[in-house]
C-alpha positions as CSV (number, residue, x, y, z in Angstrom):
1,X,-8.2,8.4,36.9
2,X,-9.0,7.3,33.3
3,X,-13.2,6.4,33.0
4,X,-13.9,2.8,32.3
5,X,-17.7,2.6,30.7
6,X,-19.8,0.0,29.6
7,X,-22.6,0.6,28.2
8,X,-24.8,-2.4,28.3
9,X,-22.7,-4.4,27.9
10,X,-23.1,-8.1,27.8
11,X,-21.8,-11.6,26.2
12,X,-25.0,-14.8,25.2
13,X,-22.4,-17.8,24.0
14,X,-25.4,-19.9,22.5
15,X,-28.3,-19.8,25.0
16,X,-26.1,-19.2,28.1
17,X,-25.7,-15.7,29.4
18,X,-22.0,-15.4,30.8
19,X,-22.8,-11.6,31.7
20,X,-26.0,-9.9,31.3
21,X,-25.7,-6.3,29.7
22,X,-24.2,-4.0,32.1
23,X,-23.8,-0.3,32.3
24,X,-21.2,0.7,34.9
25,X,-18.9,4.1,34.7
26,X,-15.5,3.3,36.5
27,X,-13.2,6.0,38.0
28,X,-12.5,5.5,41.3
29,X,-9.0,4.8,41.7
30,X,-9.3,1.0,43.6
31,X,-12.1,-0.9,42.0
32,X,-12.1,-4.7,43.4
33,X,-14.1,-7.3,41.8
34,X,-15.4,-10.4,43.6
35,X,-17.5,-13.5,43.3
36,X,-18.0,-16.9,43.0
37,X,-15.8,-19.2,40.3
38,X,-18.3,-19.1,37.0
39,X,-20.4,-15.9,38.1
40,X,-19.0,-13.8,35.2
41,X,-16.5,-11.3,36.6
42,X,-13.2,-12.5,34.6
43,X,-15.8,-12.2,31.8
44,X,-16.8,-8.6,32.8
45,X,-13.2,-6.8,33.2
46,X,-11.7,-8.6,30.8
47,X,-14.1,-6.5,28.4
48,X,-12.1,-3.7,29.5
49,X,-8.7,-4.0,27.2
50,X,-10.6,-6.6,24.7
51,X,-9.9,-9.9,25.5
52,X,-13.5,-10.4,25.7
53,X,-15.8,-8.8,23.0
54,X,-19.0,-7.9,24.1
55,X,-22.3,-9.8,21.9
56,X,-24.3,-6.5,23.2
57,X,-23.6,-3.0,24.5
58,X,-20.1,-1.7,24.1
59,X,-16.9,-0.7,26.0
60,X,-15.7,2.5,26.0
61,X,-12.1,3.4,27.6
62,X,-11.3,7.3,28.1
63,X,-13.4,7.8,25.0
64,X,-12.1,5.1,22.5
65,X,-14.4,1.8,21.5
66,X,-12.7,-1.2,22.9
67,X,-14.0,-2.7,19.7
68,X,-13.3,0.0,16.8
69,X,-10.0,1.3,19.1
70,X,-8.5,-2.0,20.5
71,X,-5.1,-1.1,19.4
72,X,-4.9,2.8,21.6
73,X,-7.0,0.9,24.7
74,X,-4.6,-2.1,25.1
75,X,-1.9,1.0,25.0
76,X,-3.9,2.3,28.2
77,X,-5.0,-0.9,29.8
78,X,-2.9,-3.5,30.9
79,X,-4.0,-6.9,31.9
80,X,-2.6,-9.5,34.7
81,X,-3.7,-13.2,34.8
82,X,-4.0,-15.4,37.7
83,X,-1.0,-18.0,36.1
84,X,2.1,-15.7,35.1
85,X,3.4,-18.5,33.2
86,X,0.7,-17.5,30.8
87,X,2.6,-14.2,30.2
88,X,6.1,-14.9,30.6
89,X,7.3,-16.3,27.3
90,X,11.2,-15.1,27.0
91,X,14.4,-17.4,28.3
92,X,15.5,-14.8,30.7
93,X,13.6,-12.1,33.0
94,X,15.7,-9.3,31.1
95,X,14.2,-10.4,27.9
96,X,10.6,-10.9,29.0
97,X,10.9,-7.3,29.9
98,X,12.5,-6.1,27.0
99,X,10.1,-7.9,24.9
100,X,7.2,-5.7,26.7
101,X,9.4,-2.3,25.8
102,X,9.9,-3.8,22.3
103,X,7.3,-1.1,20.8
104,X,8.4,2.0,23.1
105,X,12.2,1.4,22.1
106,X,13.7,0.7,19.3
107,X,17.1,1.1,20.7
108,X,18.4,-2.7,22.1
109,X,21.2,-0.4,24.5
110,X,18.2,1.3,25.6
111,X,15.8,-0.9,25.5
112,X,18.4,-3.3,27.5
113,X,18.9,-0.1,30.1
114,X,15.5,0.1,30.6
115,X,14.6,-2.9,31.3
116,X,17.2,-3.1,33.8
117,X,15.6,-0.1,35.9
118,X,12.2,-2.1,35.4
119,X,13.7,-5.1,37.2
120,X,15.3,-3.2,39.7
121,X,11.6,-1.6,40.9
122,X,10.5,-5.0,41.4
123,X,13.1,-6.4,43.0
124,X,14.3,-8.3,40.7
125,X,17.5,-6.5,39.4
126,X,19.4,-9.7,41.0
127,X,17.3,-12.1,38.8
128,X,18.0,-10.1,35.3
129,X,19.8,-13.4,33.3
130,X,18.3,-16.3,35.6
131,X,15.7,-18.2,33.6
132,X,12.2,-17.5,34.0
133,X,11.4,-20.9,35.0
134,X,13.5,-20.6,37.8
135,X,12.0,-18.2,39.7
136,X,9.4,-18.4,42.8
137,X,5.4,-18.6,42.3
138,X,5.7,-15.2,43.6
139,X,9.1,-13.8,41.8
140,X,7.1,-15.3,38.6
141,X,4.2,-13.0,39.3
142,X,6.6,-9.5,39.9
143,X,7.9,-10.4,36.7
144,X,4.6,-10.6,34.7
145,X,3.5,-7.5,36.6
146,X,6.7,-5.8,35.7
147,X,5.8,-6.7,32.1
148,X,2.8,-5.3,32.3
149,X,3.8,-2.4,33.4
150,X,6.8,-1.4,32.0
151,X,4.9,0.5,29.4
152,X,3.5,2.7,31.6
153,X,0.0,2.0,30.8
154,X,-2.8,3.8,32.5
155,X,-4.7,1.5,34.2
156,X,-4.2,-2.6,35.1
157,X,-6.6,-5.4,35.4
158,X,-5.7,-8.1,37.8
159,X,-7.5,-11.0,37.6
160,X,-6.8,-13.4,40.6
161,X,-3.0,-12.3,40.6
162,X,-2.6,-13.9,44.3
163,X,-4.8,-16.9,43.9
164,X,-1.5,-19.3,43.6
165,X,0.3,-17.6,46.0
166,X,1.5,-18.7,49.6
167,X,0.7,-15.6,52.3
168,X,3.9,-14.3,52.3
169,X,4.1,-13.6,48.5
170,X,0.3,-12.2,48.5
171,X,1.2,-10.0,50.8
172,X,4.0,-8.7,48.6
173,X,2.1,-8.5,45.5
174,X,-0.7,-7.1,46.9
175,X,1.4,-4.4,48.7
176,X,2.7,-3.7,45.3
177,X,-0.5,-3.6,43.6
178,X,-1.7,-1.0,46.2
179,X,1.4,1.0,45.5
180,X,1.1,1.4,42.3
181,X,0.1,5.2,40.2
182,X,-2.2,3.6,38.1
183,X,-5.9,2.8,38.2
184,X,-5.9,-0.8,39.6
185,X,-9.2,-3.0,38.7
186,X,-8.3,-5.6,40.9
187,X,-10.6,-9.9,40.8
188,X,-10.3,-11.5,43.8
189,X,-11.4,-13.9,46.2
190,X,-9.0,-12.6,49.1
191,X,-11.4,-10.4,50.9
192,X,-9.0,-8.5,52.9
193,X,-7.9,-7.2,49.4
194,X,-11.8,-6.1,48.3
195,X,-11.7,-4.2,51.5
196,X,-8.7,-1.8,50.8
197,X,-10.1,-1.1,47.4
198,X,-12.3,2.0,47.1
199,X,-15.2,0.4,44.9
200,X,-16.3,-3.1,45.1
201,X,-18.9,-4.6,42.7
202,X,-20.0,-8.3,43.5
203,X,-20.7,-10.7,40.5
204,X,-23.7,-13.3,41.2
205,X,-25.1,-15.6,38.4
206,X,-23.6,-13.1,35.2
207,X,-25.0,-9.9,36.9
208,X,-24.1,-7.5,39.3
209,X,-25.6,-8.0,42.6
210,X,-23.9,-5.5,44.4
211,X,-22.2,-2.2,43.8
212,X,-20.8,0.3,46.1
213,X,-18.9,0.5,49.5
214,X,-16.3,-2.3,50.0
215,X,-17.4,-3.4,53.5
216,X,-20.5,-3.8,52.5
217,X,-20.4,-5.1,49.3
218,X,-17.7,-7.8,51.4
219,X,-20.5,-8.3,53.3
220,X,-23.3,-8.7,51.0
221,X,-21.3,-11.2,49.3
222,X,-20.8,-13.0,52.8
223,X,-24.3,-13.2,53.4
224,X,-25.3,-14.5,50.2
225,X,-22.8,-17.3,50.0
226,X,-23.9,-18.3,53.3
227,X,-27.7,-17.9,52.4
């Protein structure tokens, strides 16, 4: 798995803290993030690919400096947001895809081919010319996914992806997301997905509270909400 660093890493906006410099080394394979709305974990892995630049510390991605590198990290880290509609910007799901392979091929038969074979491992092959906007909450987010991923990047950052989804389509996404080769940060506030992860670090109040086993980080996190 790639190594995800950050080396005191922090962000002050004014005189509020939104995370506290932070030193972490990431390789496990599952790495679920969780914590309350506002504690600063959307802050902390979007640091990872740059969406986010630190005021303090650094972020370094398989060697390169999310801040002197941006270009090769965003090549190797891939990012999912909680709303796919803020990722799907094309008429058709054919051409949101092909827009993602836009740098890989320059080709528009192959490029056209490919995204084809993209759809079709997200079940979406059937969907190829329907409009975007006329897909499900959950068809919306396999399409943003298979964006994402289409590019074969090395690692993906989740952040909420099920959050506006009804059970059914949570289940599928996150079945997906467990599936998948590639390194899998994963922001949540569905427990039962923090406990299949490998890692789980708890965000309280821009800090890390907790770092380690899932079950007990779930648990840590329980018993300080409920505190």
């Amino acid at each position: 798995m790639p190594t995800l660093a950050l080396d005191g890493a922090g962000l002050t906006v004014g005189d509020r803290v939104v995370l506290a410099p932070t030193t972490l080394t990431l390789t496990e394979r599952r790495i679920g993030v969780i914590g309350a709305n506002g504690s600063g974990k959307s802050t902390l892995v979007r640091m990872l690919n740059g969406l986010v630049e630190p005021s303090a510390g650094r972020v370094v991605v398989d060697g390169f400096d999310v801040a002197r590198q941006g270009a090769k990290v965003r090549r190797l880290v891939a990012f999912a947001f909680t709303d796919p509609a803020a990722q799907l910007v094309m008429p058709t799901c054919v051409e949101d895809v092909e827009l993602s392979l836009r740098s890989l091929e320059r080709h528009a038969g192959a490029r056209r081919a490919r995204a084809m074979d993209v759809l079709e491992r997200f079940g979406l092959a059937d969907h190829a010319h329907d409009s975007v906007h006329s897909l499900s909450g959950g068809q919306k987010q396999l399409l943003a996914l298979a964006g994402v991923l289409a590019v074969e990047p090395a690692v993906l950052v989740a952040d909420e992806p099920t959050t506006l989804l009804d059970l059914a389509n949570t289940r599928q996404v996150a079945d997906l997301l467990f599936r998948l080769e590639q390194q899998l940060v994963l922001v949540t506030h569905d427990l039962d997905l923090a406990r299949r992860c490998e890692r789980v670090l708890v965000v309280e109040d821009a800090r890390i509270r907790y770092d380690g086993d899932p079950g007990a980080a779930v648990d840590d996190y329980v018993a300080s909400v409920g505190a």
